[in-house]
N, CA, C and O atoms as a GROMACS GRO file, in nm:
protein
  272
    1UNK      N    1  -2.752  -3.463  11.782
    1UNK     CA    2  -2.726  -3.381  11.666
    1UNK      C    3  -2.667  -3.464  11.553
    1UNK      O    4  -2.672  -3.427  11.436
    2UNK      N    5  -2.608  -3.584  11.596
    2UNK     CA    6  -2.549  -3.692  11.455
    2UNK      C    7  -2.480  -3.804  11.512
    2UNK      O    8  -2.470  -3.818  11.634
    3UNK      N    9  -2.432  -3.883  11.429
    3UNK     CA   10  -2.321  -4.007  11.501
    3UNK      C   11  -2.246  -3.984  11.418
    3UNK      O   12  -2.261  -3.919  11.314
    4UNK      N   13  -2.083  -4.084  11.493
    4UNK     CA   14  -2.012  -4.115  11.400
    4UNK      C   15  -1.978  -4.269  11.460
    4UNK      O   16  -1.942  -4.304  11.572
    5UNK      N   17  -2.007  -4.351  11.332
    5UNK     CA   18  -1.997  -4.469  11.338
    5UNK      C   19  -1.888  -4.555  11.218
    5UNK      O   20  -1.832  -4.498  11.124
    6UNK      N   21  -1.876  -4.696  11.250
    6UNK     CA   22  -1.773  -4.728  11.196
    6UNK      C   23  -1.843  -4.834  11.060
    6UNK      O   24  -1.964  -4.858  11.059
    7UNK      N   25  -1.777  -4.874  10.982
    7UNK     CA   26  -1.839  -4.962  10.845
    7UNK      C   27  -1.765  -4.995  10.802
    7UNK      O   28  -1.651  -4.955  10.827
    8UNK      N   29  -1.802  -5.113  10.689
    8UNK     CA   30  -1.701  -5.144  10.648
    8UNK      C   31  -1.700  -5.136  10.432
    8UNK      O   32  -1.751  -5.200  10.341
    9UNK      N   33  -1.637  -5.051  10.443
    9UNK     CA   34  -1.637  -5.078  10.282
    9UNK      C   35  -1.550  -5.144  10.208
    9UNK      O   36  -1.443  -5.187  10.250
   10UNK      N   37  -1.594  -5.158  10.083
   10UNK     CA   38  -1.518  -5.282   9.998
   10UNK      C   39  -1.378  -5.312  10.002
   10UNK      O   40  -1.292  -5.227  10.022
   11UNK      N   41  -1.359  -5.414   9.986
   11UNK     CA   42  -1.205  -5.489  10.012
   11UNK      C   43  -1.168  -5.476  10.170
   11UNK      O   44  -1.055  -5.456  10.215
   12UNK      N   45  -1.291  -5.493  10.248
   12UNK     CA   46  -1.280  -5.526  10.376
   12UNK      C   47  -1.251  -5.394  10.444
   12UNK      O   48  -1.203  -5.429  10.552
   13UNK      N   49  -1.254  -5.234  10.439
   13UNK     CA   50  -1.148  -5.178  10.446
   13UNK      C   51  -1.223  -5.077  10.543
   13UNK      O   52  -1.284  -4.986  10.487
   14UNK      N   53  -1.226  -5.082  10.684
   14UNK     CA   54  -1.320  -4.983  10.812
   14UNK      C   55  -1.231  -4.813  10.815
   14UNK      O   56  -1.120  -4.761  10.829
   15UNK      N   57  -1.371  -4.785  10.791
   15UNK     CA   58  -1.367  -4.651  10.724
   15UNK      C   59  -1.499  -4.573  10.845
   15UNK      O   60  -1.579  -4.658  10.885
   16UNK      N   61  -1.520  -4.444  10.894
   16UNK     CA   62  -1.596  -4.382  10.946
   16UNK      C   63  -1.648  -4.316  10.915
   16UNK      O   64  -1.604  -4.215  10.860
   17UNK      N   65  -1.761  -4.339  10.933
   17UNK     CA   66  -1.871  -4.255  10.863
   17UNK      C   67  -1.955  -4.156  10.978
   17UNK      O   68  -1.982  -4.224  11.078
   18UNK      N   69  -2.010  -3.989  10.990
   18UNK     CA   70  -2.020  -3.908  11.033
   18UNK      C   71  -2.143  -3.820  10.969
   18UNK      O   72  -2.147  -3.780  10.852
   19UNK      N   73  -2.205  -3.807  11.031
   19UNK     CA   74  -2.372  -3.748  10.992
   19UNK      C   75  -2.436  -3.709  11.082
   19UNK      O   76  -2.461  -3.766  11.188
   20UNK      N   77  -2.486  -3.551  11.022
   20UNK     CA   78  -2.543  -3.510  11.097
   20UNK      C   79  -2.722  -3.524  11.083
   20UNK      O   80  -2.770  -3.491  10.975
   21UNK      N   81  -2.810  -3.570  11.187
   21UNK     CA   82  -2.882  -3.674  11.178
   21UNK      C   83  -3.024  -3.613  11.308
   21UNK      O   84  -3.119  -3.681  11.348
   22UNK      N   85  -2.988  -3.463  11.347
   22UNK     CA   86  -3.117  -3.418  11.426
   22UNK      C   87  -3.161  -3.291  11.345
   22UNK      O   88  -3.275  -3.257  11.312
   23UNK      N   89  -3.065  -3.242  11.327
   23UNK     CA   90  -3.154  -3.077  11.264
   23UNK      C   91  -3.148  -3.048  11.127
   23UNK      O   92  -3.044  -3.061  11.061
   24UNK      N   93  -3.257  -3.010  11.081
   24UNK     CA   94  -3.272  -2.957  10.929
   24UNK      C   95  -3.106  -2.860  10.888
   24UNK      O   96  -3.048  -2.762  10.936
   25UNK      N   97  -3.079  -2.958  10.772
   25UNK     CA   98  -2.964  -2.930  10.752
   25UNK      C   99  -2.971  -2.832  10.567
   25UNK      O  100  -3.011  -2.902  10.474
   26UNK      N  101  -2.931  -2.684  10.533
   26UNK     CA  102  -3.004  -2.651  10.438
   26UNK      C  103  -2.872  -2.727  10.330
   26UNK      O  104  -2.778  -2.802  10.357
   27UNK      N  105  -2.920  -2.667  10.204
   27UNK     CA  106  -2.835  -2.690  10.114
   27UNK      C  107  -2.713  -2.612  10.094
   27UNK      O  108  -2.629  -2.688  10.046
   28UNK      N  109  -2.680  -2.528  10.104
   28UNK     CA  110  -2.596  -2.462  10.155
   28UNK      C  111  -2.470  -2.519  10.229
   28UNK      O  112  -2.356  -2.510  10.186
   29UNK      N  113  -2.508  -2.578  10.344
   29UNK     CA  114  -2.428  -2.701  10.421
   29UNK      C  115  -2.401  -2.842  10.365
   29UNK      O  116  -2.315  -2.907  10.424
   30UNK      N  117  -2.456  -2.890  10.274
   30UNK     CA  118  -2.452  -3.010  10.205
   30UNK      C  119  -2.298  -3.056  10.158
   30UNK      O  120  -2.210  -2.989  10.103
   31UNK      N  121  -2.298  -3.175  10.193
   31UNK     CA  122  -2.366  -3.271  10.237
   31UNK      C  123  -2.354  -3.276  10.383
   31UNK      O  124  -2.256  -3.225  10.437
   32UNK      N  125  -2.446  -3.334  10.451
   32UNK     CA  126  -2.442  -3.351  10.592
   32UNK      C  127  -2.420  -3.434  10.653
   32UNK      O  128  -2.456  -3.450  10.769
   33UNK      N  129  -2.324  -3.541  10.553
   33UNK     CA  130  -2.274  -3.690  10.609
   33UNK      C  131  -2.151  -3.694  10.564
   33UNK      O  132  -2.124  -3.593  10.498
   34UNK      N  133  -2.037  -3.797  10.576
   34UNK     CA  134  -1.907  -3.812  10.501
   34UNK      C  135  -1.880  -3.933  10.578
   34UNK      O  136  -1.958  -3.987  10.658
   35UNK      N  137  -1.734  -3.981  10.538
   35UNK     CA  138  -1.664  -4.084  10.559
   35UNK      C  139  -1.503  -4.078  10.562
   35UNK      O  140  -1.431  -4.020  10.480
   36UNK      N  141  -1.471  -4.137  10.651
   36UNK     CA  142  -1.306  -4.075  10.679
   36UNK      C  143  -1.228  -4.204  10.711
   36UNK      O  144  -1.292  -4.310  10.711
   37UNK      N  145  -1.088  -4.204  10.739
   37UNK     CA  146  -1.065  -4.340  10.692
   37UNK      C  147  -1.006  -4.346  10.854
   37UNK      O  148  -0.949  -4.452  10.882
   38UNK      N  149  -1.013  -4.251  10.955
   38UNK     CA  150  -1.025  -4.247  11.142
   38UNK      C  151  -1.121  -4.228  11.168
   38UNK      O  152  -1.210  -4.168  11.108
   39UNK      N  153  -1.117  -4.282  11.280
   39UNK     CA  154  -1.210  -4.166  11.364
   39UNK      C  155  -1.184  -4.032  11.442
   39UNK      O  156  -1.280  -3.971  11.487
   40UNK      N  157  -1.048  -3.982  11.461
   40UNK     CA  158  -0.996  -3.865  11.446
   40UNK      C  159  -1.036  -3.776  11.344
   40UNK      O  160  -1.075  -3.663  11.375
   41UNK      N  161  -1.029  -3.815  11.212
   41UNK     CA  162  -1.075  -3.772  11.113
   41UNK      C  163  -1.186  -3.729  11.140
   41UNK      O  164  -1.202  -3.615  11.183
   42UNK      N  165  -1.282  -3.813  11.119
   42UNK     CA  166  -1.472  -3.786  11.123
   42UNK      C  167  -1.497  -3.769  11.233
   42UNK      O  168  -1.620  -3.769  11.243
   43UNK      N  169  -1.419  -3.744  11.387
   43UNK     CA  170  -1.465  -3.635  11.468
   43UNK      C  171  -1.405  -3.515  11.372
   43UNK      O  172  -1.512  -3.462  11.343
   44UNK      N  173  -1.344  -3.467  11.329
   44UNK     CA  174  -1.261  -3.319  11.277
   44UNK      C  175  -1.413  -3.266  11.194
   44UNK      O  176  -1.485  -3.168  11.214
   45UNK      N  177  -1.422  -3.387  11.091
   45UNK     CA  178  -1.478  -3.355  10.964
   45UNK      C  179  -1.676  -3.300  11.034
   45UNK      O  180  -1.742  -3.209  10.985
   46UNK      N  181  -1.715  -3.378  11.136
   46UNK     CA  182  -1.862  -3.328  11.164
   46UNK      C  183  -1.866  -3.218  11.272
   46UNK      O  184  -1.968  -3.158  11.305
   47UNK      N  185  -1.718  -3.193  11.335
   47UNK     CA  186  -1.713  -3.058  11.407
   47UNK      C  187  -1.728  -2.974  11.311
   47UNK      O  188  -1.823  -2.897  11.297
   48UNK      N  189  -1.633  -2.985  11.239
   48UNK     CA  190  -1.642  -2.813  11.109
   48UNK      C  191  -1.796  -2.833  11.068
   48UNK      O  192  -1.870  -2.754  11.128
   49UNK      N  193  -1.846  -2.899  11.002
   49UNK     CA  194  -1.964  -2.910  10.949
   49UNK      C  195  -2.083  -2.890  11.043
   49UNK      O  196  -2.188  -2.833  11.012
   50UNK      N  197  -2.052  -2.950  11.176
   50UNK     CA  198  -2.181  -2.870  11.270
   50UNK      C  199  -2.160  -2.735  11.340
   50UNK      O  200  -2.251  -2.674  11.395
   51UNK      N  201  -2.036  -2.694  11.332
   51UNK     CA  202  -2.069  -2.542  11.362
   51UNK      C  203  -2.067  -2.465  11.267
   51UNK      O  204  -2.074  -2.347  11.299
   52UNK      N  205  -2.061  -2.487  11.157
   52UNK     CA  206  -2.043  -2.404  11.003
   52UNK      C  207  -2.264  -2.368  11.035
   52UNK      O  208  -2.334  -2.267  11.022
   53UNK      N  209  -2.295  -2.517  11.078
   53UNK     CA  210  -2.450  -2.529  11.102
   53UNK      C  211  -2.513  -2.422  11.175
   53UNK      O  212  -2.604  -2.342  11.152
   54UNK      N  213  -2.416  -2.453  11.295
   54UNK     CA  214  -2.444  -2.377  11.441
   54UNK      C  215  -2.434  -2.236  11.388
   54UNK      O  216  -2.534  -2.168  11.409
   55UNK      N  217  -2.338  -2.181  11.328
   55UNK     CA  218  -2.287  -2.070  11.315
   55UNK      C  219  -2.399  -2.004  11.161
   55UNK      O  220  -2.373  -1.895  11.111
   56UNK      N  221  -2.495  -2.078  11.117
   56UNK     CA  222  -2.567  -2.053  10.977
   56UNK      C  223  -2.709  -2.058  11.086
   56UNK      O  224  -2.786  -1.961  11.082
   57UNK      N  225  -2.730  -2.141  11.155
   57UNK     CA  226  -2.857  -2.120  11.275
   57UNK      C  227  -2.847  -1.977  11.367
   57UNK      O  228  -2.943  -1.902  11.382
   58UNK      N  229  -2.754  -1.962  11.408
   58UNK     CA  230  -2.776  -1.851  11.518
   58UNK      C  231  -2.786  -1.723  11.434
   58UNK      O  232  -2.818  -1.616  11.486
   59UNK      N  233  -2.753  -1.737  11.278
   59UNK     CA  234  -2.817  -1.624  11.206
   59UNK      C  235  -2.908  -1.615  11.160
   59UNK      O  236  -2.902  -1.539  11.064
   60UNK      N  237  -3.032  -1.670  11.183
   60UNK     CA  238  -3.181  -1.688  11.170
   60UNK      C  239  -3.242  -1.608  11.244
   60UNK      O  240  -3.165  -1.557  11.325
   61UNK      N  241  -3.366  -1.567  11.255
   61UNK     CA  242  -3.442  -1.520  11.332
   61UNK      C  243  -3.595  -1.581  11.365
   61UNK      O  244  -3.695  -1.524  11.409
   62UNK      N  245  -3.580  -1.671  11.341
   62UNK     CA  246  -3.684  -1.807  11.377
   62UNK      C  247  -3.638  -1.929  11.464
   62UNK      O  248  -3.521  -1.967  11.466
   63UNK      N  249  -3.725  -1.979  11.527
   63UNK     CA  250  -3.660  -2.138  11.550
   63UNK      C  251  -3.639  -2.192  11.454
   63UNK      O  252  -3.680  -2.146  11.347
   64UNK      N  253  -3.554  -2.327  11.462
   64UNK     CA  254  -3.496  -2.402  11.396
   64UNK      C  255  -3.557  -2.544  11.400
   64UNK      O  256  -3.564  -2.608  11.505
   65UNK      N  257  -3.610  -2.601  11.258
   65UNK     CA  258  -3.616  -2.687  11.231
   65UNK      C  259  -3.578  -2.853  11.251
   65UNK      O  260  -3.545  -2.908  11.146
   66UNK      N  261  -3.579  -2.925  11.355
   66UNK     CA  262  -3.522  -3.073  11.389
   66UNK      C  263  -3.592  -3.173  11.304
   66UNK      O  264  -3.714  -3.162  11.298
   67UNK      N  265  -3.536  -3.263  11.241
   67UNK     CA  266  -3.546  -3.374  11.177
   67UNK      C  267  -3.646  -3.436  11.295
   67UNK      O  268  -3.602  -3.425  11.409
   68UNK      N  269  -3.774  -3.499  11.280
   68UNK     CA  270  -3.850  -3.583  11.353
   68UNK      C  271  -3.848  -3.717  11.354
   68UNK      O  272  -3.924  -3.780  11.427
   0.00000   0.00000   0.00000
């Protein structure tokens, strides 16, 4: 459903980055990536954001769309 991985941005400075990266994500939910300066953080930050998902999917009445 996404990673969260680590990078490094300017002035040397490892920061985490978090994206969600399998299912059609609408606009509504946007953006579907971020960056946090833990990884405590950007686990927090792509939980809220994938069940805000989860919770905007199970009110559909179709299947759901996955990124291929």
């Amino acid at each position: 459903a996404g990673r969260i991985f680590v990078t490094m941005a300017p002035g040397m400075v490892m920061m985490w980055e978090w994206t969600i990266t399998g299912p059609y994500v609408p606009d509504s939910l946007q953006p579907s990536h971020g960056r946090e300066e833990s990884l405590d953080a950007a686990k927090v930050a792509f939980k809220a954001r994938f069940e805000a998902w989860q919770a905007w999917a199970e009110g559909l009445e179709q299947l759901v769309i996955w990124n291929g």
